[in-house]
C-alpha positions in Angstrom: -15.3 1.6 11.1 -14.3 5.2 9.5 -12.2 5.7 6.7 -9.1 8.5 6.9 -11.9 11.2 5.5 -14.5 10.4 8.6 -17.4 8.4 6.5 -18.5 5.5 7.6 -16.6 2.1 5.9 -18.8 -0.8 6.0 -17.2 -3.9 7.4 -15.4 -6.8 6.5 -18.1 -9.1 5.8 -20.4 -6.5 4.0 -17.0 -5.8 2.1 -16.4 -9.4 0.6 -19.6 -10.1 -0.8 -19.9 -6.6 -2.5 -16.5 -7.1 -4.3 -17.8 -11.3 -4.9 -20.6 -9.4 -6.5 -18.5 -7.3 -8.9 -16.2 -9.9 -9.7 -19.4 -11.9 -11.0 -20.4 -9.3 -12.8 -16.3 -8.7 -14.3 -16.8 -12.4 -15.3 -19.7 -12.0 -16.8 -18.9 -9.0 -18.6 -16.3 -10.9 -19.8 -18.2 -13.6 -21.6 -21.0 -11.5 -23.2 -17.8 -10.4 -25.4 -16.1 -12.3 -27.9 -12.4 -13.3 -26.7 -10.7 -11.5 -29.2 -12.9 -8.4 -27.6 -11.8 -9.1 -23.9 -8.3 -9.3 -24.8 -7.9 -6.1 -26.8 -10.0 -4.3 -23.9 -8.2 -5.7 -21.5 -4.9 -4.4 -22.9 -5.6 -1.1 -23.2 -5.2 -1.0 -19.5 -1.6 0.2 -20.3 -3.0 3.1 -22.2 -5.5 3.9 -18.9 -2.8 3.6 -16.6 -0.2 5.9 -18.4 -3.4 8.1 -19.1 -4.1 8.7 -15.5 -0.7 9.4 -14.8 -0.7 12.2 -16.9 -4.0 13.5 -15.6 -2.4 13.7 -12.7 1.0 15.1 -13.8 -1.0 18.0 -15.1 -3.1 18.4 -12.0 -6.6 18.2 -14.0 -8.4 17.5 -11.3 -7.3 20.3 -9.3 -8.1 22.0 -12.0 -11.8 21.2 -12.1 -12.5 21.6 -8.0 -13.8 25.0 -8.5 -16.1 23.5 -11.2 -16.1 22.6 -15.1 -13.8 23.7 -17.8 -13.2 23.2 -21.4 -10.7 21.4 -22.6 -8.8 24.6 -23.8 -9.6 26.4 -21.0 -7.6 23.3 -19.2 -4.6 23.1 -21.7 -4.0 27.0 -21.3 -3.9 26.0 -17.5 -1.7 22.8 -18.1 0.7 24.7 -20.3 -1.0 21.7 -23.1 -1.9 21.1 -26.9 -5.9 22.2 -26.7 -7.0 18.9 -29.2 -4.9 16.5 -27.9 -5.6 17.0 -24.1 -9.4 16.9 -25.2 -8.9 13.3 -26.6 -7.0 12.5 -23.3 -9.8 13.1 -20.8 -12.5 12.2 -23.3 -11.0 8.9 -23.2 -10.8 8.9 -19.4 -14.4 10.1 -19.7 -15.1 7.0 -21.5 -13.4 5.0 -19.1 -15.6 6.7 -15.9 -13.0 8.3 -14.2 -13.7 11.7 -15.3 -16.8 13.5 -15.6 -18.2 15.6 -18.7 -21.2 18.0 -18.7 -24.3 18.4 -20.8 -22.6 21.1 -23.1 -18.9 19.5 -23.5 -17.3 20.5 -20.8 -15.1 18.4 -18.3 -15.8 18.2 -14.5 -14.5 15.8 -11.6 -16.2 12.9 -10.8 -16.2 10.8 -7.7 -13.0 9.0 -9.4 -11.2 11.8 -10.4 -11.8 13.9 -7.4 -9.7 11.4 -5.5 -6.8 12.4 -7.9 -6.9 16.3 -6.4 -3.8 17.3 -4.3 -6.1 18.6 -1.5 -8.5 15.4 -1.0 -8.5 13.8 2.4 -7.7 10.3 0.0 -6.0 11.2 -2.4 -4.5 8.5 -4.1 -2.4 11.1 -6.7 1.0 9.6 -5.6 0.2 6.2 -5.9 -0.7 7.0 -9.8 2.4 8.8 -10.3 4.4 6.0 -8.8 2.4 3.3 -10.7 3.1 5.7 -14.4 6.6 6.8 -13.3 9.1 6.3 -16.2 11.7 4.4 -14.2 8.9 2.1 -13.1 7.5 1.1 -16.4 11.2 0.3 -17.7 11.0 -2.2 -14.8 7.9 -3.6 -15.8 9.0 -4.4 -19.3 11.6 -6.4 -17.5 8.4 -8.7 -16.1 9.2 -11.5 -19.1 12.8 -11.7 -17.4 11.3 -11.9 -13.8 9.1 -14.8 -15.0 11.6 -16.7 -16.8 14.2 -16.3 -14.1 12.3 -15.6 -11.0 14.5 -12.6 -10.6 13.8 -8.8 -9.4 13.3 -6.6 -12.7 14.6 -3.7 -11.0 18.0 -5.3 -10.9 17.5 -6.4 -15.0 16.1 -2.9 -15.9 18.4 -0.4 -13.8 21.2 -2.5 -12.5 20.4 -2.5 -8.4 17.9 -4.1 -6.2 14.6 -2.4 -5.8 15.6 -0.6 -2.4 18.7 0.1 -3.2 17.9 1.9 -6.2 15.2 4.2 -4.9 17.1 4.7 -1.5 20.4 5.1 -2.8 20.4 5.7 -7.1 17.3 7.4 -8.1 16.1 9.8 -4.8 13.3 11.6 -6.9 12.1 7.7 -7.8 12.2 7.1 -4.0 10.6 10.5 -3.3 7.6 9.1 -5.4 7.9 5.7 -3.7 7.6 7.2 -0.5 4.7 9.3 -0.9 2.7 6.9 -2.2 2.8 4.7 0.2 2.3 7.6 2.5 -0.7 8.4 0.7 -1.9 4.9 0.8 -1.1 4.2 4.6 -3.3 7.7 5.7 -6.0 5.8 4.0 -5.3 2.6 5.9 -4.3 4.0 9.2 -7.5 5.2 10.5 -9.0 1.1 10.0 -6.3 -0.1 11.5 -6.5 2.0 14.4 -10.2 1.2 14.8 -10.3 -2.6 13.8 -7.6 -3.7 17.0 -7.6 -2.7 20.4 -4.2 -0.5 21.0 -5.8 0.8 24.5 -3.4 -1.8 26.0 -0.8 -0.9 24.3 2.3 1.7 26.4 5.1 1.6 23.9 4.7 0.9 20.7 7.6 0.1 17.8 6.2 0.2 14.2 9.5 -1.5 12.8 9.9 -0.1 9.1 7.1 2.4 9.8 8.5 4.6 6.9 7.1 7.7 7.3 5.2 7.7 10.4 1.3 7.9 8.9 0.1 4.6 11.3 2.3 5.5 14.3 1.2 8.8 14.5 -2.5 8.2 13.6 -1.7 5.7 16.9 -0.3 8.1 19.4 -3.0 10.6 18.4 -5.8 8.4 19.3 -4.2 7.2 22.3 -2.9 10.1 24.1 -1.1 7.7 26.7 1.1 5.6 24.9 4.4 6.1 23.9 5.7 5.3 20.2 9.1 3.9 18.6 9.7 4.7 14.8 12.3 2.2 13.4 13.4 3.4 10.1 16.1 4.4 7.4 18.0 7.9 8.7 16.9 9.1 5.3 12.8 8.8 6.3 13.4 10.7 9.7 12.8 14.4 8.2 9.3 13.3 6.7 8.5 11.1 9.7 9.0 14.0 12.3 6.7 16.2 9.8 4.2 13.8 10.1 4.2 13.7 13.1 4.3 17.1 14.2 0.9 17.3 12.1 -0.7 15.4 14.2 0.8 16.7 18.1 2.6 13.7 18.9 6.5 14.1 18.3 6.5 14.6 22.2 5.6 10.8 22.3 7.5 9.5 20.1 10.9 8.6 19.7 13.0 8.0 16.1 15.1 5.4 15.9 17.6 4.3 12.9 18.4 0.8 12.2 18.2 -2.2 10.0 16.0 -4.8 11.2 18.0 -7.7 9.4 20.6 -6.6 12.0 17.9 -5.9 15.1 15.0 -3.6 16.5 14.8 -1.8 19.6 13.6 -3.5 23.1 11.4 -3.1 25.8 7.9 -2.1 23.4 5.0 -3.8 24.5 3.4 -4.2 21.3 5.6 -4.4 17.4 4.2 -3.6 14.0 5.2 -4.7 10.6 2.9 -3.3 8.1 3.6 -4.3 4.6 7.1 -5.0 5.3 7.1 -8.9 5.3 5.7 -9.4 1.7 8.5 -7.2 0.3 11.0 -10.1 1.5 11.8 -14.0 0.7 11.1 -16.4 3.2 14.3 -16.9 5.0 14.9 -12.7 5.0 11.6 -12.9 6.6 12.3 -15.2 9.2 15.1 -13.3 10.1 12.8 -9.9 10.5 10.4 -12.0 12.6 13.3 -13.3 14.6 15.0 -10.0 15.3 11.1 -8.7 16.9 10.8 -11.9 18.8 14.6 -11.9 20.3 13.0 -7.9 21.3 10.1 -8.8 22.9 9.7 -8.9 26.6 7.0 -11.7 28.2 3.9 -10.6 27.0 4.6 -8.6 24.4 2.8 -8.9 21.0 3.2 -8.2 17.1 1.2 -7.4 14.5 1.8 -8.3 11.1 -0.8 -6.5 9.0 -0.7 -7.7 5.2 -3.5 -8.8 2.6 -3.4 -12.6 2.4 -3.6 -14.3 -0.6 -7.2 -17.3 -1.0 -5.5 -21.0 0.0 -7.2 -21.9 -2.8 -6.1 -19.4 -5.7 -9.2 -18.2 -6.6 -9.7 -14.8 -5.2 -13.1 -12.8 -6.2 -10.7 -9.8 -6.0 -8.1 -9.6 -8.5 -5.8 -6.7 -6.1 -3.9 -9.2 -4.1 -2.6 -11.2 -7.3 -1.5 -7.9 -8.4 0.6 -6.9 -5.8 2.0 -10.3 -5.4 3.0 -9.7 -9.4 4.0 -6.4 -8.2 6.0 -7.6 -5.7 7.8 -9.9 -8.0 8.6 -7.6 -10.6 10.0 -5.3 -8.3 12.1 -7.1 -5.9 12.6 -11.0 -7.1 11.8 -11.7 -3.4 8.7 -10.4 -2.2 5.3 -12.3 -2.3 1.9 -12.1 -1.0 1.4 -14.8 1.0 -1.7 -17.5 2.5 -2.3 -17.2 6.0 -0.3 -21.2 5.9 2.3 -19.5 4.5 2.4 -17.0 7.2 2.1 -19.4 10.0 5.1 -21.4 8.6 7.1 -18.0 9.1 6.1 -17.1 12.3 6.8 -20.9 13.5 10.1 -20.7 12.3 11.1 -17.7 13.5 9.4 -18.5 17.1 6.3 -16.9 17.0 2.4 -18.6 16.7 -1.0 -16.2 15.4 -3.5 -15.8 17.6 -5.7 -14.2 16.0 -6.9 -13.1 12.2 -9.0 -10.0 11.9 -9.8 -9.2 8.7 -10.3 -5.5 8.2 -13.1 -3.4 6.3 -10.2 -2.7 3.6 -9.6 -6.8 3.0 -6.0 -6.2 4.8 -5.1 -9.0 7.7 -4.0 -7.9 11.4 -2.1 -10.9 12.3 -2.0 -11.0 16.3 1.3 -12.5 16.6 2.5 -13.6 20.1 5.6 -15.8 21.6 5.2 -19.7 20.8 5.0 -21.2 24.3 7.9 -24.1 24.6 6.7 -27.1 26.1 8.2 -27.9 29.4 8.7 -31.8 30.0 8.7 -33.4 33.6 11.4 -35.0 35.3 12.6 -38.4 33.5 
């Protein structure tokens, strides 16, 4: 398997037991410190959160690509107070995800190298997005989404999630988008390696936002043909995308709303990360709209991360996202690969297969449930 910047990802199974490992040592950690410790530690993860967000507001770590600085010689670059800018990143320092050399100064570490504009993973967006303003008002709405089971977005800034960054806020959705963007180039390349698309003529990615999987897909597959199902409002980055990588010959745009229908005749559908942002029975009805669009033979592919059947994951990201998820939307969940089933049964559909990828996300191999035919009286 190879990650988005061509090294090597170890797989799957070589993946769980490393992150089994640090979650031993997390817990363990954990109780070589009095309680009182762990909690105050582990609160402070507000204050690294917003602190990476302004590292990366200020662009530090493009800063420090051509090699180490001071901290004044980086506030005269950042347009920043000298002293407190040095207390910033020596706190990030402390925290490893910044370097700092023998005689003071600040360089990038492996951490904060990822947080340069230029890196083939940068993850920058996705720490904007999780530090944005509008984002942390909905977060202090999480008390309200617990107590009520209701989206905080709506309690915080009056709309539903979508409709607010579609619609309300368009620099908030600008950040929304290129994160996941961001996120998805990352993902693409395992996903593209971890199933077999060589069968695969005309493909839909339904909700495919802005084109990062679809077009990593017709790249490596000069043959097939692609479908981008999305918002009008995603087209203009989609067809940048895509014209990065040479395949907007191949692929056709699309604008629609899949609670209404999706476009025919593909043999294979994708819906990455668009279930979990949706309640059961609006999920049945996205999984209904592919099936009623799918000719004999025809397959989907839910790709998601899948929550332990027994609530105990080793790794703590899936609970988070599933928080996430509620905090945002009121609807959305991460789900169990039961839970999942029970979806796809009611909306038609039976898994096939479960392929776990190097990155701990689930390609579900979704295919038509067969009806049983009875014999004559």
């Amino acid at each position: 398997m190879w990650d988005g910047s061509g090294v090597r990802a170890p797989p799957a199974w070589i993946v769980r037991p490393a992150l089994a490992v640090r979650g031993a040592m997390g817990w363990a950690h954990a109780h070589m410190a009095p309680p009182f410790a762990v909690v105050v530690e582990r609160t402070n993860a507000m204050i690294e959160a917003k602190a990476l967000a302004v590292l990366v507001e200020l662009r530090i770590a493009d800063h420090l690509h051509g090699g180490p600085r001071s901290a004044r010689e980086l506030a005269e670059l950042a347009g920043a107070d000298a002293d407190a800018l040095d207390r910033l990143l020596a706190y990030l320092v402390s925290c490893g995800h910044l370097g700092r050399t023998k005689d003071g100064r600040y360089e990038n570490n492996a951490v904060s190298d990822v947080l340069r504009t230029d890196h083939p993973e940068s993850v920058r967006e996705w720490v904007r997005f999780i530090g944005a303003g509008w984002q942390w008002e909905i977060w202090n709405q999480l008390h309200h989404s617990v107590m009520t089971g209701e989206s905080g977005t709506v309690a915080a800034h009056g709309k539903p999630y979508f409709e607010y960054v579609n619609h309300v806020n368009l620099e908030a959705g600008a950040t929304f988008n290129r994160a996941l963007a961001q996120l998805g180039s990352i993902m693409a390349p395992l996903i593209v390696d971890g199933y077999d698309f060589s069968r695969a003529g005309r493909l839909c990615d339904v909700g495919g936002g802005s084109g990062t999987l679809l077009a990593e897909l017709l790249h490596r597959h000069p043959a097939a043909r692609g479908v981008l199902f999305e918002l009008d409002a995603l087209h203009d980055v989609a067809r940048n995308t895509l014209a990065a990588r040479g395949v907007t010959d191949r692929c056709e745009l699309v604008a629609g709303d899949f609670f209404e229908s999706v476009p025919d005749g593909c043999d294979l559908y994708i819906l990455q990360a668009v279930i979990h942002d949706w309640d059961d029975e609006r999920s049945v009805t996205i999984l209904s709209n592919v099936h009623r669009a799918m000719h004999p033979g025809a397959r989907l592919l839910v790709i998601e991360s899948v929550l332990d059947a027994d609530g105990r994951e080793k790794e703590k990201l899936t609970r988070g996202f599933d928080l996430l998820m509620l905090v945002l939307t009121g609807a959305g969940r991460e789900r169990t690969l039961a839970q999942f089933e029970t979806l796809f049964a009611r909306a038609g559909l039976r898994l096939e297969r479960d392929i776990t990828l190097p990155s701990l996300l689930h390609v579900l191999d979704v295919r038509v449930r067969e009806v049983p035919t009875t014999g004559p009286g």
